[in-house]
C-alpha positions, 0 to 999 in steps of 0.5 A: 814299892817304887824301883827304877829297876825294870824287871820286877818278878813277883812270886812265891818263896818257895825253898831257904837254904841258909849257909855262914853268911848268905841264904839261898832264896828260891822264888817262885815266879809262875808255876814250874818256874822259878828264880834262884837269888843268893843273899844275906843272911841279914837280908833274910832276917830284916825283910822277914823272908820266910817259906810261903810269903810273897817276895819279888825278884828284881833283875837289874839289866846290867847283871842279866847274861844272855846266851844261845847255842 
């Protein structure tokens, strides 16, 4: 797999709740963190996303909000 995006989180799915249109996906990124993504269901189905397989989160830096206290 090659990416220009920069932040390449690989993990674990660890849940799928499917909705009308799109899914929640839950990844596990490391133990006891996780990343949340919502994509299409279509998206689900074409990359064979299913619970126990390995998958990435891919963070664009421009989509990515910072925030303190």
């Amino acid at each position: 797999m090659q990416i220009s995006a920069r932040n390449a989180l690989k993990g674990t799915v660890k849940s799928i709740t499917p909705g009308a249109v799109n899914a929640e996906i839950v990844i596990e990124v490391a133990p006891g963190l996780e990343v949340t993504a919502v994509i299409t269901k279509s998206s689900v189905e074409r990359l064979g996303i299913a619970i126990g397989r390995e998958a990435y989160a891919i963070i664009k830096s421009s989509d990515v909000l910072v925030a303190v206290d």
